[in-house]
C-alpha positions as CSV (number, residue, x, y, z in Angstrom):
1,X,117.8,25.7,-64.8
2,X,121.4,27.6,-65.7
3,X,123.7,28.1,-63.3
4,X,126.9,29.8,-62.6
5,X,129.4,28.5,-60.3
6,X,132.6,30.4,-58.7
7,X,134.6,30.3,-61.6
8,X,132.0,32.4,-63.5
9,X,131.0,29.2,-65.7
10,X,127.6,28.2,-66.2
11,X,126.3,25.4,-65.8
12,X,123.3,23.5,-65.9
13,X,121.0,21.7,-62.6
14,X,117.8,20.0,-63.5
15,X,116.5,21.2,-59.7
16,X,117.3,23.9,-57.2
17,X,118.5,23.0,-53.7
18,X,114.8,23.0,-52.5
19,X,113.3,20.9,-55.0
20,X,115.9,18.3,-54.6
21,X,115.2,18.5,-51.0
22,X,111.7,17.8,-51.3
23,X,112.0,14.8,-54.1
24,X,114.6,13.1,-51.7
25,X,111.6,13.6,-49.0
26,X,109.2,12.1,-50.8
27,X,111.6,9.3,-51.9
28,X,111.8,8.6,-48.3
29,X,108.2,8.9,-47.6
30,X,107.3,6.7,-49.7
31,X,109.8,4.0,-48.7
32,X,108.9,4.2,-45.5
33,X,105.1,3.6,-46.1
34,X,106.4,0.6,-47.9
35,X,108.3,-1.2,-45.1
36,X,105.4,-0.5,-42.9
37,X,103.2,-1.8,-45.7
38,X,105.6,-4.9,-46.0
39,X,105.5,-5.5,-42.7
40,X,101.7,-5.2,-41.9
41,X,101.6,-8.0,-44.7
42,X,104.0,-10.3,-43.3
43,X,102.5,-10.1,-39.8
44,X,99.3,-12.6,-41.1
45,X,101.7,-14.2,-43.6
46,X,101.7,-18.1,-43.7
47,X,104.9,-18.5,-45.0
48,X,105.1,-22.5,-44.9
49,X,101.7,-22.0,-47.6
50,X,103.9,-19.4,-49.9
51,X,107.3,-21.6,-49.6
52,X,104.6,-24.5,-50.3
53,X,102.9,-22.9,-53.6
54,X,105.2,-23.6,-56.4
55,X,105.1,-27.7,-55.4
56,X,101.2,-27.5,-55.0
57,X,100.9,-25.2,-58.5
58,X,102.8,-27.9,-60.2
59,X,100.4,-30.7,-58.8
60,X,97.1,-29.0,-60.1
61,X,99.3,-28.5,-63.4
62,X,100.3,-32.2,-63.5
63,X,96.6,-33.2,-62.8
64,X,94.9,-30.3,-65.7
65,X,97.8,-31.2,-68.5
66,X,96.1,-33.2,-70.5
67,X,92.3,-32.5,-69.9
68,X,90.0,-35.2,-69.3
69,X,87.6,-34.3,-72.6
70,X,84.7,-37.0,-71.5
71,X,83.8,-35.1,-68.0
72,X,83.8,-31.5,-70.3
73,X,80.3,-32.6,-71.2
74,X,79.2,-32.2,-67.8
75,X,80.3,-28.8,-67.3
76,X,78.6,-26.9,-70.1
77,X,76.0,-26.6,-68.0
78,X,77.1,-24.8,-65.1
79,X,79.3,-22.6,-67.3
80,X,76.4,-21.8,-69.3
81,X,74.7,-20.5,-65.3
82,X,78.2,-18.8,-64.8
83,X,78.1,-16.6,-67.7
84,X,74.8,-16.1,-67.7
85,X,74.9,-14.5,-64.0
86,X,78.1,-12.7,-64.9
87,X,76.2,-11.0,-67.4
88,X,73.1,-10.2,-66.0
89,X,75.4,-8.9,-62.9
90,X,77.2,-6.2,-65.2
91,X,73.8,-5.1,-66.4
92,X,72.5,-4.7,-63.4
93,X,75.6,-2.4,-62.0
94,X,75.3,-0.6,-65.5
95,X,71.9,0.4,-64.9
96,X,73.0,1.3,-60.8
């Protein structure tokens, strides 16, 4: 929006003094949802389990890298039942 300033030049301000206002209130809103958000989280935190979770991702790593191909033949089976009921699930909520 143009502006003139006391010198009689103009000028140019993307938002008037009440817009600015309300976008800095908003701004604020929304950061203080997200402390209170932040803090309702780390209330039921564990945080010994997330300072924990890198070591115990890199054991299940260790123990997948490289796969055991012989015990593969025992789980086509149950993978066959898994996408079979995934399937028949998302019909059923398609036709609902």
């Amino acid at each position: 929006m143009p502006i003139v300033d006391n010198n009689g030049q103009r000028g140019w301000q993307r938002y008037n003094r009440r817009e600015s206002l309300m976008r800095w209130a908003g701004w604020l809103a929304t950061m203080i949802v997200l402390v209170w958000c932040w803090q309702k989280i780390s209330e039921g935190t564990e945080w010994s389990f997330v300072l924990d979770a890198p070591e115990q991702g890199a054991d299940i790593l260790g123990r997948m890298i490289p796969p055991d191909w012989a015990y593969f033949s025992r789980l086509i089976r149950p993978l066959w039942d898994t996408l079979t009921m995934a399937t028949v699930g998302t019909l059923f909520a398609i036709m609902f």
